[in-house]
C-alpha positions, 0 to 999 in steps of 0.5 A: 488937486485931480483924482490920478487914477484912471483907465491909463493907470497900469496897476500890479499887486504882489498876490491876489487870493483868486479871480473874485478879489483882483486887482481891478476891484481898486478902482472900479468905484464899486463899495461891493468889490475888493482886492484881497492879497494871499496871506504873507507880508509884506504885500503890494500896490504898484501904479504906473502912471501914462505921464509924470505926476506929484501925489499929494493925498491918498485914500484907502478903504480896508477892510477892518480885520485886514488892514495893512497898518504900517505901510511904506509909500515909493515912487519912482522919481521921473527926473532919474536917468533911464537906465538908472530908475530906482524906488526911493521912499516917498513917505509913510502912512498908518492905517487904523484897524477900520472899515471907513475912508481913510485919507493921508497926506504924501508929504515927501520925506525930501521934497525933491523926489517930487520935483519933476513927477514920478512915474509911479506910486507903490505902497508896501503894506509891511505889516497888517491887522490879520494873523495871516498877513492878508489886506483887503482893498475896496477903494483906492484914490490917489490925489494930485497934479500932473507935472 
């Protein structure tokens, strides 16, 4: 497995609370720096990778107290016909309330979603420890292959 992340990975976030918790903070390896969403869920990351690949584990540092604890995995399946791209669910993963690493297995809900790579990877945070809805991102790694 390969990190899948790098300079050609577009990234999207549903909000961001201001300039000095953007998106770019996810990956820039820094543990000083964050995205912080607004308040409100459910909130998003949204990758699009520059060629097809198969997640296979996920890393995520939050911060406690703003932890999206129940989040939904999409991806855009490759093997679908242009006109006709849809997000279908990948999978889903339960972040604990905690400031360290976290790592979770993608183990697809069907198989063939994966088959011939995805396009791109989005996680919903449906629901988040804070009163507010905000989530606060200071890492970000998804590992894999490229297909």
């Amino acid at each position: 497995m390969q990190p899948l992340l790098n300079a050609e990975t577009k990234i999207k976030v549903s909000s961001t609370l201001d300039k000095s918790v953007g998106k770019k903070n996810l990956t820039d390896g820094s543990p000083e720096t964050c995205w912080t969403s607004q308040q409100g869920t459910p909130q998003y990351i949204q990758l699009s990778f520059p060629s097809p690949v198969v997640p296979k584990r996920i890393e995520l540092t939050f911060q406690g107290g703003f932890v999206g604890t129940r989040c939904l995995v999409e991806c855009l399946p490759s093997a679908q016909e242009a006109g006709a791209k849809t997000w279908a669910v990948l999978s889903r993963i339960y972040p604990e309330d905690v400031n360290r690493k976290q790592s979770f297995e993608l183990i697809p809900d069907d198989a063939r979603l994966t088959e011939g790579g995805v396009e791109g990877l989005k996680l919903v945070f449906e629901e988040s420890s804070d009163f507010f809805g905000r989530i606060t991102v200071y890492d970000m790694q998804i590992f894999g292959t490229v297909s």
